[in-house]
MARKOL-266175 format. One line per 8 residues: number of its first residue (from 1); their letters; for each residue x, y, z of N, C-alpha, C. Coordinates in nm, 4 decimals, m for minus. Each point is the difference from the previous one (the first is absolute). Example, Ala and Ser with C-alpha at 12.3 -4.5 7.8 and 13.67 -1.06 7.14 Angstrom:
1 = AS = 1.3190 m0.5690 0.7800 m0.0890 0.1190 0.0000 0.0900 0.1200 0.0000 | m0.0350 0.1050 m0.0720 0.0820 0.1190 0.0060 m0.0770 0.1090 0.0730 $
end
This chain:
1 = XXXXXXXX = m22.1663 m1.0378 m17.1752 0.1041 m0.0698 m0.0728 0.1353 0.0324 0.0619 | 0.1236 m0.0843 m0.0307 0.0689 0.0256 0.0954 0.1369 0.0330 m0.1256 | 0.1321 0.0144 0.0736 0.0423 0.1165 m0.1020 0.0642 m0.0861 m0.1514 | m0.0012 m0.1492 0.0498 0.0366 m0.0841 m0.0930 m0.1057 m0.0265 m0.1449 | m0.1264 m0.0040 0.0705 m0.1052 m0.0377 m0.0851 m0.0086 0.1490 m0.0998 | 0.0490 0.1502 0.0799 0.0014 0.0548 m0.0918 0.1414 0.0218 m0.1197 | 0.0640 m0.0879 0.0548 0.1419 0.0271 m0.0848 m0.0517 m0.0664 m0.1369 | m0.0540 m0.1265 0.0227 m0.0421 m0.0978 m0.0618 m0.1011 0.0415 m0.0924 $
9 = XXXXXXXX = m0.1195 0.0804 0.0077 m0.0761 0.0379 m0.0714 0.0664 0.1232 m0.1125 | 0.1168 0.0738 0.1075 0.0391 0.0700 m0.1190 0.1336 m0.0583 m0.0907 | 0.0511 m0.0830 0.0461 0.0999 m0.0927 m0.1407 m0.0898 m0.0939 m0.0690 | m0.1467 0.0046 0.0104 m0.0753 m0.0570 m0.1071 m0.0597 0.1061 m0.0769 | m0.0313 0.1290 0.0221 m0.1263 0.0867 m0.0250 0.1022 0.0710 m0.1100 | 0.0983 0.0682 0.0468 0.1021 0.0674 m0.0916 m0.0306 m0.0717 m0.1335 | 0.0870 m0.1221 m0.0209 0.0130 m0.0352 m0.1701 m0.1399 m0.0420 m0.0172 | m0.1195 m0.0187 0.0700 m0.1066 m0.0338 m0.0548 m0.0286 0.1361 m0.0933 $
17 = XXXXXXXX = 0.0234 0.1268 0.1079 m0.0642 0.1424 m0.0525 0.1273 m0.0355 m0.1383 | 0.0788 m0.0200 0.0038 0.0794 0.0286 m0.1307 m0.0303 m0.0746 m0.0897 | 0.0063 m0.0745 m0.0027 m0.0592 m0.1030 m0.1140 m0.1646 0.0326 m0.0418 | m0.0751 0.0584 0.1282 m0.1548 0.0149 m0.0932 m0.0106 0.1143 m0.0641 | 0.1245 0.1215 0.0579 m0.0213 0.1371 m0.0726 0.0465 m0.0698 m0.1621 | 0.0889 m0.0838 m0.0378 0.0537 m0.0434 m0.0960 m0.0893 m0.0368 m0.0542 | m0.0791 m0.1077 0.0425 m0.1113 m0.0663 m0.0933 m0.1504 0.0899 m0.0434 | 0.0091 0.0970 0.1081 m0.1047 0.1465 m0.0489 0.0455 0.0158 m0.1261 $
25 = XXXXXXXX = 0.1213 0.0775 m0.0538 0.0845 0.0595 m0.1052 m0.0209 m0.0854 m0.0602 | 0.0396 m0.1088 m0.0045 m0.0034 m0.1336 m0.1487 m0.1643 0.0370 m0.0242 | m0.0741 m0.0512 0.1175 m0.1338 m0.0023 m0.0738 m0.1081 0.0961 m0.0285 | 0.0489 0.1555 0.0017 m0.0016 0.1299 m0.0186 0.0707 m0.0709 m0.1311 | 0.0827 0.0245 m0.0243 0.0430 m0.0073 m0.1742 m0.0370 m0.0624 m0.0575 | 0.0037 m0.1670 0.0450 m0.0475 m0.0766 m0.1215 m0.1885 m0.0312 0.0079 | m0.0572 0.0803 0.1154 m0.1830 m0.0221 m0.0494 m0.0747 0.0907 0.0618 | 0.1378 0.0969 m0.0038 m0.0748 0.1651 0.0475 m0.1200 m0.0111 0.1342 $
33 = XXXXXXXX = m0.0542 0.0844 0.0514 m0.1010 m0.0115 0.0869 0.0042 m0.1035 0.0649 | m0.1017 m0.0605 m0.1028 m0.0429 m0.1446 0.0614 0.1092 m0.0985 0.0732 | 0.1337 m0.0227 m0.0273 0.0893 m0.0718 0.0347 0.0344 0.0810 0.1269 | 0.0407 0.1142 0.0495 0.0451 0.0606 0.0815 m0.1198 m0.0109 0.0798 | m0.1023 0.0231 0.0132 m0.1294 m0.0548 0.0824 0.0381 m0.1363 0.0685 | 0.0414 m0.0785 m0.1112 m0.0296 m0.1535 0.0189 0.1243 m0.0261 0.0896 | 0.1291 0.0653 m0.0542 0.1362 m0.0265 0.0633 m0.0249 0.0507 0.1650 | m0.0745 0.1394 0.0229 m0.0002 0.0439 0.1470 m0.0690 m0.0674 0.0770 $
41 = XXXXXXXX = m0.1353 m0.0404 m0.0559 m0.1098 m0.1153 0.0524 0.1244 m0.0916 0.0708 | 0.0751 m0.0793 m0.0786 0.1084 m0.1228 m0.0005 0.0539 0.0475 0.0998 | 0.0895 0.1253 0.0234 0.0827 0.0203 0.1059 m0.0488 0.0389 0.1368 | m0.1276 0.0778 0.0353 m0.0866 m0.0108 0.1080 m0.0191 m0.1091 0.0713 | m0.0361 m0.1117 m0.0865 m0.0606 m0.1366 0.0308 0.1125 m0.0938 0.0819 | 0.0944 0.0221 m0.0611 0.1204 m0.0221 0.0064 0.0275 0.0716 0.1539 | 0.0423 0.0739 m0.0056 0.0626 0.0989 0.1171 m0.1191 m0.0144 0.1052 | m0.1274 0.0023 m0.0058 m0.1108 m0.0152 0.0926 0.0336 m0.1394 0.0939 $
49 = XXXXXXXX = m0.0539 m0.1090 m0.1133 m0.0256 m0.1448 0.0435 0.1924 m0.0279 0.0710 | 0.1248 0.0345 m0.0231 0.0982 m0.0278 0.0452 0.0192 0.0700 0.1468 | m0.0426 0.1183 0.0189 0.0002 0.0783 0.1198 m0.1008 m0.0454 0.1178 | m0.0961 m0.0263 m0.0761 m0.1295 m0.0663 0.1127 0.0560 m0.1250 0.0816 | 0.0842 m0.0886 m0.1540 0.0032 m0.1257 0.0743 0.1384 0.0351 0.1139 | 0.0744 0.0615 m0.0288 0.1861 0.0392 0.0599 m0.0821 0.0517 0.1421 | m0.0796 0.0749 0.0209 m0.0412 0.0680 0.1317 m0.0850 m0.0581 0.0543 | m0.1248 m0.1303 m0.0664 m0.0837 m0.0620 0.1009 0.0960 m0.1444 0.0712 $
57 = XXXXXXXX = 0.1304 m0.0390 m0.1228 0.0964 m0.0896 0.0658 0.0608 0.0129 0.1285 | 0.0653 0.1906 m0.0483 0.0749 0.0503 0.1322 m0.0810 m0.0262 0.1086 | m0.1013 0.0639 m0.0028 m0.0788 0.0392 0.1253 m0.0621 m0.1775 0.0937 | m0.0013 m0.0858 m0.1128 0.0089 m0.0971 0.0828 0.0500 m0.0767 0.0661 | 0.1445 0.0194 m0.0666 0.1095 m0.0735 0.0401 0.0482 0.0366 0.1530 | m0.0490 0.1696 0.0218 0.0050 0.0458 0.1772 m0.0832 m0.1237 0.0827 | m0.0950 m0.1137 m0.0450 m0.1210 m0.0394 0.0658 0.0260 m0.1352 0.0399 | 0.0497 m0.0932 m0.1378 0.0556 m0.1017 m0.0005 0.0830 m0.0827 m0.1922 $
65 = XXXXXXXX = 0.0506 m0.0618 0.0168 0.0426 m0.0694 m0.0645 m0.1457 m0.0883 m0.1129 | m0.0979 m0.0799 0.0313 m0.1219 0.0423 0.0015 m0.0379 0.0619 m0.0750 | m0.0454 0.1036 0.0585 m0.0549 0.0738 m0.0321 0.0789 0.1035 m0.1050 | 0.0746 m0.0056 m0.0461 0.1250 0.0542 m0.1059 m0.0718 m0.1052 m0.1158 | 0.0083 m0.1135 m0.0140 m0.0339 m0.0813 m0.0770 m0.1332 0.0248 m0.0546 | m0.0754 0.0104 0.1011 m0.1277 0.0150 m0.0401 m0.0676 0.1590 m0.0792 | 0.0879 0.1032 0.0700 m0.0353 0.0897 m0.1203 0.0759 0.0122 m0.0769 | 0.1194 m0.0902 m0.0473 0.0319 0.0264 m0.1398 m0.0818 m0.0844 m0.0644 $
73 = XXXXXXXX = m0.0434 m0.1095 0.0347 m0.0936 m0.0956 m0.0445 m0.0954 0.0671 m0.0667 | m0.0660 0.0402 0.1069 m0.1653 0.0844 m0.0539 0.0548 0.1365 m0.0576 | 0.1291 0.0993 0.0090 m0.0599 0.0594 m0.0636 0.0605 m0.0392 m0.1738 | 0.1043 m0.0828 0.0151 m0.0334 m0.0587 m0.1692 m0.1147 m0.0578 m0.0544 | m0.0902 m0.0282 0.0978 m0.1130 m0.0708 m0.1109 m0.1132 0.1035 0.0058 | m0.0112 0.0967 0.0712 m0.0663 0.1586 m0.0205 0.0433 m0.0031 m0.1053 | 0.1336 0.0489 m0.0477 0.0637 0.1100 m0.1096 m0.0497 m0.1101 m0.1043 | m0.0024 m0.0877 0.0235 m0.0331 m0.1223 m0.1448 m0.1358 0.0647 m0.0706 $
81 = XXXXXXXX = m0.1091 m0.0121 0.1069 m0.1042 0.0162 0.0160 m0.0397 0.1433 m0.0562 | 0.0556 0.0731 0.0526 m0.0263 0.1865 m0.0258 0.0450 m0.0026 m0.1292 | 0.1183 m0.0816 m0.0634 0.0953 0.0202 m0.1407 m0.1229 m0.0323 m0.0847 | m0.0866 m0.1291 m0.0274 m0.0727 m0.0937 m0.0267 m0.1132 0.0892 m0.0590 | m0.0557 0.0664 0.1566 m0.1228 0.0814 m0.0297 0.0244 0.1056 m0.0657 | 0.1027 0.0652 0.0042 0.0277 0.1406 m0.0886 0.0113 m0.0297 m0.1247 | 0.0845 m0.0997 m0.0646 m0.0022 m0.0134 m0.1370 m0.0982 m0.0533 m0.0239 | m0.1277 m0.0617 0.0416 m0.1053 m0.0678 m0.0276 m0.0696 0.1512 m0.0090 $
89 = XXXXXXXX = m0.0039 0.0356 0.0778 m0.0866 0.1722 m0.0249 0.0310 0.1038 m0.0966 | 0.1943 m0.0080 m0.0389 0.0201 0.0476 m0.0958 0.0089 m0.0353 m0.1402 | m0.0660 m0.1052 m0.0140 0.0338 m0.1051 m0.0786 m0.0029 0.0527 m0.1546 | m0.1732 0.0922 0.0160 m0.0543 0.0555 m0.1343 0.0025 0.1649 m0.0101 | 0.0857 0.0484 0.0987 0.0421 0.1359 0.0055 0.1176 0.0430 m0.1424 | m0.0162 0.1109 m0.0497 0.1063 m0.0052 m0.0935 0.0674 0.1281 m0.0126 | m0.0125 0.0787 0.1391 0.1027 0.0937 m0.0137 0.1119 m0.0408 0.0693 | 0.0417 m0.0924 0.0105 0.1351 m0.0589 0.0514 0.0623 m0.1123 m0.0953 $
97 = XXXXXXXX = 0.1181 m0.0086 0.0106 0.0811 m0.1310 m0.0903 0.0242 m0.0900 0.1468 | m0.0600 m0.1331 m0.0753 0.0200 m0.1018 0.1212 0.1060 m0.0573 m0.0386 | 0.0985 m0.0038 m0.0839 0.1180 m0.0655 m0.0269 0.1100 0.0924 0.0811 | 0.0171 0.1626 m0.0508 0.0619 0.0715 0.0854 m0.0418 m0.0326 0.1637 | m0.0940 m0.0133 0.0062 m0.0399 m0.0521 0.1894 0.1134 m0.1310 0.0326 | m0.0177 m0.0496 m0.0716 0.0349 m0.1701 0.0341 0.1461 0.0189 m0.0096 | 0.0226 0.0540 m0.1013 0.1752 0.0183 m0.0062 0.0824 0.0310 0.0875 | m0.1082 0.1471 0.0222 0.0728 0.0915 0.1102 0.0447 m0.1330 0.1222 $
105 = XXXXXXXX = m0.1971 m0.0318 0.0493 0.0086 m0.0357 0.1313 0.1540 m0.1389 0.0266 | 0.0114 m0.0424 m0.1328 0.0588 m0.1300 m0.0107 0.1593 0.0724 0.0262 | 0.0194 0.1437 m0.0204 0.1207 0.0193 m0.0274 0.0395 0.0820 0.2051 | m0.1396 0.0657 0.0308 0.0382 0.0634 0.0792 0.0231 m0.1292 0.1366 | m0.1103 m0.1080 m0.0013 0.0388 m0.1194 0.0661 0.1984 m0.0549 0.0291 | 0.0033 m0.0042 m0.1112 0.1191 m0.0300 m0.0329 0.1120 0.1075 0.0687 | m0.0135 0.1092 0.0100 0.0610 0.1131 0.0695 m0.0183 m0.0378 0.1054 | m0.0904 0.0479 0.0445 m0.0931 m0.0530 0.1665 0.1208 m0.1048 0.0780 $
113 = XXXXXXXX = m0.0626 m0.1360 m0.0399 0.0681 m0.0897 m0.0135 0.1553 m0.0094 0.0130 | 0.0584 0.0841 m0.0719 0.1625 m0.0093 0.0335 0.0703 0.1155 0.0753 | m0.0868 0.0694 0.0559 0.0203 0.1446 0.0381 0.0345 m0.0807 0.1224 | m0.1772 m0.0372 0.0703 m0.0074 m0.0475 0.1370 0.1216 m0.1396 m0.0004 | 0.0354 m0.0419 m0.1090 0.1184 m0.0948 0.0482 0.1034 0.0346 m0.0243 | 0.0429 0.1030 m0.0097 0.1340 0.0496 0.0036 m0.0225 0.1093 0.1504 | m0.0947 0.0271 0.0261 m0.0476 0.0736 0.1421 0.0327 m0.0923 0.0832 | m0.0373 m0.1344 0.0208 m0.0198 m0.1017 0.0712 0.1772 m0.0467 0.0107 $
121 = XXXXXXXX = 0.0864 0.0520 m0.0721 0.1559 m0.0607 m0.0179 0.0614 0.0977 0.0732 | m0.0533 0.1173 m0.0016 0.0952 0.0960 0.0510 m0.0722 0.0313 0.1290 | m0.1066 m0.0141 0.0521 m0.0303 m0.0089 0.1350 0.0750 m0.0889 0.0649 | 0.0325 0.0202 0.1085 0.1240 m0.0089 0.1148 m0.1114 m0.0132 0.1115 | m0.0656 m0.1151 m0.0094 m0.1005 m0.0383 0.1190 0.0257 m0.1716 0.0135 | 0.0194 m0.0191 0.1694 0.0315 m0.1498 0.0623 m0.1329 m0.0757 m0.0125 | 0.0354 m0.1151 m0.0589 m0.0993 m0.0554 0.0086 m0.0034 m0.1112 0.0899 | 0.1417 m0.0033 0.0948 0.0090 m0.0756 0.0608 0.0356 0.0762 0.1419 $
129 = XXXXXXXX = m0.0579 m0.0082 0.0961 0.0792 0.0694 0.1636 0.0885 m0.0425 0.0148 | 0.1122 0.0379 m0.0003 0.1614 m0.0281 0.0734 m0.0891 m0.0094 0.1844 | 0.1069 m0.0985 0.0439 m0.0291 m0.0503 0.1202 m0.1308 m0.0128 0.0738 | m0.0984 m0.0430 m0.1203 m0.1111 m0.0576 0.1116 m0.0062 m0.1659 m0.0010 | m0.0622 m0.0018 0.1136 0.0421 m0.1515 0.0088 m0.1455 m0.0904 m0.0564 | 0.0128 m0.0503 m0.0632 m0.0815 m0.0983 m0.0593 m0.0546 m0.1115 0.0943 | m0.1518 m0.0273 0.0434 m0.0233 m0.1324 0.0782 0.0550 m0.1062 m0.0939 | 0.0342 m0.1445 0.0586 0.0332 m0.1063 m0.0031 0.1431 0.0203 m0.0573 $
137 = XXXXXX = 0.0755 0.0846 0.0079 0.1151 0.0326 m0.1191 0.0959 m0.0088 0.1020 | 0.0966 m0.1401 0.0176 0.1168 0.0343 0.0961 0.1319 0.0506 m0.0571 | 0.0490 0.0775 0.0465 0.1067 0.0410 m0.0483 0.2012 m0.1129 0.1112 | 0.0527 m0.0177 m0.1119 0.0881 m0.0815 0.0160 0.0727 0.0525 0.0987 | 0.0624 m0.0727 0.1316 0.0929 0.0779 0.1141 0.1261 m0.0632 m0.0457 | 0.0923 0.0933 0.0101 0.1227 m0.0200 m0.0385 0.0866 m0.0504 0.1114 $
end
């Protein structure tokens, strides 16, 4: 990874960790155990499936343009897939609160989410080359 992709993972990861230690505490108080189970479940899932996809993007984007597309592609419809099967497996488990899960995950998303775009504002990366020359692109003689 290169030193941007890690700037980027950590102006998302910070308020994610803050916001899920938060939603632990809420759901530690309001459903004891079981909610704090359900809330950490939420923030793992969370912090897992966002890191996988941020580093299989990076690493492709060294390869091609392409191929950038294509594993954010696939690995969002993995994480769909893995999300899908876990709550289908946890479905009839009951030492966890699946509402604290859902909350959390809905809240730590939301962190995630504005972390990496406020990361993405304050990165100071060209997305354009100063002076390369473009085929078919004439430039005007004065």
């Amino acid at each position: 990874m290169q030193a941007n992709d890690l700037r980027l993972m950590k102006a998302a990861a910070i308020p994610t960790a803050a916001v899920g230690l938060v939603a632990v505490l809420v759901a530690t108080f309001l459903a004891g155990a079981e909610g704090a189970l359900g809330a950490g479940i939420g923030v793992a899932v969370v912090g897992v499936f966002f890191t996988v996809g941020l580093v299989a993007v990076a690493y492709a984007s060294r390869i091609s343009p392409t191929m950038m597309m294509a594993a954010a592609m696939g690995t969002f419809f993995t994480k769909i897939v893995i999300l899908v099967v876990m709550l289908e497996a946890l479905a009839d488990v009951e030492v966890w609160h699946p509402r604290a899960f859902s909350l959390t995950a809905i809240a730590c998303t939301i962190a995630w989410t504005f972390g990496e775009a406020r990361g993405f504002m304050k990165l100071r990366m060209l997305y354009v080359e100063p002076g390369i020359k473009v085929p078919g692109h004439y430039e005007e003689k004065r």
